[in-house]
N, C-alpha and C positions, 0 to 999 in steps of 0.2 A: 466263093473263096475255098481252096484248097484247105481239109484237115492237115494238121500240125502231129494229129495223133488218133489214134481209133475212133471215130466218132459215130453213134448210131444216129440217124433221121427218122423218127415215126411219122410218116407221110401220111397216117390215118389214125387217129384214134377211136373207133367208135363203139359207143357203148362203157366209156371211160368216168368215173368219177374224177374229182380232184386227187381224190387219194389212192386212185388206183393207178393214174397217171405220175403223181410223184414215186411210188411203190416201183412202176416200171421204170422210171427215170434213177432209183438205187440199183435196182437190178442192171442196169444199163451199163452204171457206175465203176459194179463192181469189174466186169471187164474192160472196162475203159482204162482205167486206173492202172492196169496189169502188162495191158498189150500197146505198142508204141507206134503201129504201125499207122501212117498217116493217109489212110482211108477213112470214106462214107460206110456204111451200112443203112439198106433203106428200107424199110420196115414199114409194112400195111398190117395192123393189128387191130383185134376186134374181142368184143365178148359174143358168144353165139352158144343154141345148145347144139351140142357135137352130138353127132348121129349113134357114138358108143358112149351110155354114161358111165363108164369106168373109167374115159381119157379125161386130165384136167387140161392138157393143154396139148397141141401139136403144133409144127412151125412146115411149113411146106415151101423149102427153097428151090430158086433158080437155081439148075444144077448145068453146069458146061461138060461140055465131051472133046477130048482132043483128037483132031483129025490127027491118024494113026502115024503119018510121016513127021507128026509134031510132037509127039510124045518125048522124044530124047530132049528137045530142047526145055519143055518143062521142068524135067529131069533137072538137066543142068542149070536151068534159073532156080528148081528148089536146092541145089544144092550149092549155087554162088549166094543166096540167101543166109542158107547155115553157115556159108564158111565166116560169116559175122560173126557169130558166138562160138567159143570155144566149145562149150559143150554140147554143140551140135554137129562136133565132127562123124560120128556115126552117118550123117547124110549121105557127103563123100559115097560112101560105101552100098548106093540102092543102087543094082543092076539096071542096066542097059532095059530096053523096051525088049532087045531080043533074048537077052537073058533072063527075065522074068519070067519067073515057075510060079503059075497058077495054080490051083488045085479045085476044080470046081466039078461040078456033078456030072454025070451021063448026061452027054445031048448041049452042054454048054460050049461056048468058044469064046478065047478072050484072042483077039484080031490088033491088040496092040494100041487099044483107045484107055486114055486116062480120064478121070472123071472126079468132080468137084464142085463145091458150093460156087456160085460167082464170089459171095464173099471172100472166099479162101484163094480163089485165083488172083483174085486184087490186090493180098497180100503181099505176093511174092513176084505177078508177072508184070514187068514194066511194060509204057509204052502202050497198052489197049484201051482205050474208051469203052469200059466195062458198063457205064450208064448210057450210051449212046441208042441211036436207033436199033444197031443189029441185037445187042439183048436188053433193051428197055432200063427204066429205072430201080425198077424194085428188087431185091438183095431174098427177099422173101417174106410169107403171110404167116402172122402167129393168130391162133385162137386158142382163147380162154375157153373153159366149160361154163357158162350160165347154170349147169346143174349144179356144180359145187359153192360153199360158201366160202368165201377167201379172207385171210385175216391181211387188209393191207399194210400194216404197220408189226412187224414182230419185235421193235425194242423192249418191250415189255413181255414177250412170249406172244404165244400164237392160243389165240382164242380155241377155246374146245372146240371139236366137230368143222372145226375150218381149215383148210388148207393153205400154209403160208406163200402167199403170191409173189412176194419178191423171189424164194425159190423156184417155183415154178418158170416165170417172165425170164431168171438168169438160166434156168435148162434150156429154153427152146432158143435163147438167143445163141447157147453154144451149139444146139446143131445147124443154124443157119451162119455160125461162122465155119465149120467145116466137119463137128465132128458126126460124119455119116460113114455110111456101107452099104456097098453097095450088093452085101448078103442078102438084105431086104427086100430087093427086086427080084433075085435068084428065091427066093423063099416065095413069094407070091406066085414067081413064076410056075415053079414047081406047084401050089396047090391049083396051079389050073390047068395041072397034069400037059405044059407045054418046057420050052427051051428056047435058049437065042443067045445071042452074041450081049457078053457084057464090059463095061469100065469099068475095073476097079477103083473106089477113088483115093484122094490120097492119102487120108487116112488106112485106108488096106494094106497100103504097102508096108503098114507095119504090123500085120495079122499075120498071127500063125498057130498050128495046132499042134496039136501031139506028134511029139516026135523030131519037132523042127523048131527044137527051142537055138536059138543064135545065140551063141556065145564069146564070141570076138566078129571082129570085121570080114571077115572072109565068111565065116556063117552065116553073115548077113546076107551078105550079096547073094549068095549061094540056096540059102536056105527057101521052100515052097511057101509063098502065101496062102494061107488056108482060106476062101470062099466058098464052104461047104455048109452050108446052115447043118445046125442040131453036132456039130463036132466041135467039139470043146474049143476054144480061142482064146488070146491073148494078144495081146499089146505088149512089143518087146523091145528096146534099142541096145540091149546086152546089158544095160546096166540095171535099167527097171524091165519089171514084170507085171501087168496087172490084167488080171479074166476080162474075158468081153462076155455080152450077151450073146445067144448061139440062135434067134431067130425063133418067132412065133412057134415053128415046127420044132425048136429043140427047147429049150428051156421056158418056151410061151413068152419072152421079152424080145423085143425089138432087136434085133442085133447090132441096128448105131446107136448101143448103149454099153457101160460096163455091167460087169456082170451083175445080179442083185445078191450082192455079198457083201458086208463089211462095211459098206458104204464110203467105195473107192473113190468118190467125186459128184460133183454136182449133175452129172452126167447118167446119172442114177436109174435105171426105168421105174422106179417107182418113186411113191410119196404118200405118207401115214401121216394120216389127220394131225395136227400139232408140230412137226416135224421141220428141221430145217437143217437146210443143204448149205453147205458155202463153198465157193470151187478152191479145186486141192490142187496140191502139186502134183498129181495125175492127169486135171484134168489140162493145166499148164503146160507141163509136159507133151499133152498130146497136142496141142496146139501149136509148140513151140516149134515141133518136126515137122507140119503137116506146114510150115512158111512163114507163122508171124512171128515175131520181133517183143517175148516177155521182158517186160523189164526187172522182173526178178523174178525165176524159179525156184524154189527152194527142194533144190532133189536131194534125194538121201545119198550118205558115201556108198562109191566111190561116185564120188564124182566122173577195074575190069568191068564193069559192069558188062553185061550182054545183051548185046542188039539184034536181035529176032524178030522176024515177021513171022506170029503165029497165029495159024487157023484154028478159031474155036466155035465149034457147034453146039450151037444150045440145041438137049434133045429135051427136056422135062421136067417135070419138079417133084422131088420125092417131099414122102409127108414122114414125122417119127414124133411121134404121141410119147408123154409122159402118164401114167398109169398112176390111178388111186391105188391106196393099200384101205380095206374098209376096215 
């Protein structure tokens, strides 16, 4: 049977209590609840000890690549998608494949490929058998740290010296629904003192740095995506503004995260023993653009379908770890 509404499938539990299982099943909840969009998500999840004991958890998603003559039409399925909600007209306004200003490092080349979780293409591209033979079932693989001690139940507060798991379980389910970058691969790349051709994904397309702050619709279009690890970034649609993380090589955090300031969203790269996250209207927000369907944002003031036959290439799966604070 077809979802009615977001629905996750953990196709594996292992290494699961009862109450680590319902704990993941609140976490699940909490974006369930939010987003309308009536997809799967499939999810093979585990407890394991992770090879860095500083990570509590990473999610390692199917990631799609658009064959480069395909890119415009994603374009315009993300943006016949926003013309849904009013306050996603800013979509409208993301350049062309051939007018998109990249800004990436010596020795990089962006050749016109878009890039994205499966989950987040499911969102918004009709029409593909995103579970099918050609990219399999799975949406993507979450693991827990075995080194940490997890408080599965926070109604009561979060036991000392443990880190609250529902937190955790709802961060890595939001970068397996799409919020990545694909900074993260340029950053790696760069420490292995190499270069290559990259897809921004779709969350990029709304990154930018110093200097290329967009401030109406035409800035939009106009304005450089910044893909430079260690140079300042933000997440921008003219109306909101919130820091990104700038990549291991710049501020030591992952860069498919916001920045570790303030505690912009659940999206957070870190987490301190006791502590709990619950997703904001940032992290909505950044969901809302990149294709699915919130059924309530709450941003601060101010406030046809299409039939295509698109080619998508699955290249890899990126991984992005949520970090202890000791």
């Amino acid at each position: 049977m077809d979802a009615i509404a977001l629905e996750f499938d953990f196709t594996s539990l292992v290494g699961f209590t009862p109450q680590a299982e319902a704990a993941l099943l609140r976490a699940a909840e909490s974006w369930t609840s939010v987003i309308n969009d009536p997809i799967t998500v499939n999810i093979q999840t585990q407890f394991m000890q992770l090879q860095n004991p500083s990570v509590i958890g990473t999610a390692g998603s199917v990631t799609l690549v658009t064959n480069a003559a395909f890119s415009d039409n994603v374009l315009d399925m993300l943006r016949l998608e926003a013309a849904l909600e009013n306050d996603d007209a800013i979509v409208a306004f993301l350049p062309s494949i051939d007018n998109l200003n990249i800004a990436l490092p010596t020795g990089f080349n962006f050749l016109g490929e878009l890039s994205g979780t499966k989950a987040n293409f499911k969102s918004f591209v009709p029409g593909i058998d995103f579970d099918g033979a050609a990219f399999g079932v799975t949406d993507a693989v979450i693991n827990f740290n075995l080194g940490f001690s997890f408080d599965f139940d926070n109604a009561n507060g979060v036991q000392a010296g443990h880190m609250d798991f529902e937190t955790v379980a709802a961060h890595e389910l939001g970068h397996a629904l799409g919020f990545t970058s694909v900074v993260d691969q340029v950053d790696f790349l760069l420490s292995q003192a190499t270069a290559g051709t990259i897809a921004p994904t779709i969350l990029d397309l709304f990154r930018f740095g110093p200097g290329d702050n967009p401030i109406d619709a035409a800035s939009f279009t106009s304005a450089t995506r910044n893909l430079i690890p260690g140079v300042n970034a933000f997440f921008d649609d003219t109306d909101n503004e919130y820091l990104l993380s700038t990549g291991l090589s710049g501020d030591e955090r992952q860069a498919s995260h916001w920045k570790d300031i303030n505690s912009i969203g659940i999206l957070d790269p870190t987490l301190a023993f006791g502590q709990v996250f619950e997703i904001s209207p940032a992290d909505l927000r950044a969901l809302d653009l990149i294709g699915y369907d919130i059924s309530a944002v709450p941003l601060p003031a101010p406030l046809l379908l299409l039939t295509i036959a698109i080619a998508l290439l699955l290249r890899q799966s990126r991984r992005s770890g949520l970090k202890g604070k000791m």
